[in-house]
C-alpha positions in Angstrom: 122.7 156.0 -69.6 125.1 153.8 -68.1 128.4 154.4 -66.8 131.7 152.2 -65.7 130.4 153.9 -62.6 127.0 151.7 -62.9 128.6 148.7 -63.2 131.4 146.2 -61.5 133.4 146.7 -64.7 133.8 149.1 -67.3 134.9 148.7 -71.2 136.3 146.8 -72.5 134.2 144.3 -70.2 131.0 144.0 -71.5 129.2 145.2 -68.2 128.3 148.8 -69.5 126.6 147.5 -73.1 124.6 144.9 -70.5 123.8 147.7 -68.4 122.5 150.0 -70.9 120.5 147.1 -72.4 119.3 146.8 -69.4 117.9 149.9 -69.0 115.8 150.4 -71.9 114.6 147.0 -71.9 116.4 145.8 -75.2 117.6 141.8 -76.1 121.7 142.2 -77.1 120.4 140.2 -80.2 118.1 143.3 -81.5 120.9 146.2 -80.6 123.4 148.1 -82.9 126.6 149.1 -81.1 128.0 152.2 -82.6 131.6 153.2 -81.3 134.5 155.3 -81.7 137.4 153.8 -80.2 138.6 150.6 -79.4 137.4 150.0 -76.2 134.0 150.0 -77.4 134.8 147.7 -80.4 136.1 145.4 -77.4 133.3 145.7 -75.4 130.6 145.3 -78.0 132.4 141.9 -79.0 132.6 140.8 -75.5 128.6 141.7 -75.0 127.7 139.5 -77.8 127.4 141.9 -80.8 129.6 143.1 -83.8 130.4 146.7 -83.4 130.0 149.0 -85.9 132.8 151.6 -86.2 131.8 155.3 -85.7 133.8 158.3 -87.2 134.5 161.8 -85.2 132.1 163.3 -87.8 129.6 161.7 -85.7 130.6 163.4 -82.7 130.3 166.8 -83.7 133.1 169.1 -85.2 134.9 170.0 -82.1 136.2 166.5 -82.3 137.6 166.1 -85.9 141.0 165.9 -86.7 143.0 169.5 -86.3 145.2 170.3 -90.0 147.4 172.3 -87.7 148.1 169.1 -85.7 147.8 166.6 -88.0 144.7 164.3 -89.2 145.9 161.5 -86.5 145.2 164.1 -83.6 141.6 163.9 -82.1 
């Protein structure tokens, strides 16, 4: 896993997708970048790639939208 702790910037720079590329020994032409907010959009341009947007329902049910607080609450 890489962190902005890993590297000499963090997202939106492009450092941490490098980084993580890096690490398990993948080109940035064979990856898929999957994010959930903006930043990672950013970054994955700025790495090369074309981000593909990710939803909360990816991230498990603790992170979906509250009714009580409206649907634009994370």
């Amino acid at each position: 896993m890489a962190s902005a702790d890993d590297v000499a910037a963090g997202k939106p720079a492009p450092d941490p997708v490098h980084q993580a590329l890096e690490l398990v020994g993948v080109a940035v032409t064979e990856a898929v970048f999957v994010g959930d907010r903006v930043w990672d959009m950013k970054a994955a341009t700025r790495g090369g790639r074309t981000p593909i947007p990710g939803t909360p329902a990816l991230r498990g049910p603790q992170h979906r939208p509250s009714r009580e607080r409206g649907s634009h609450h994370y």
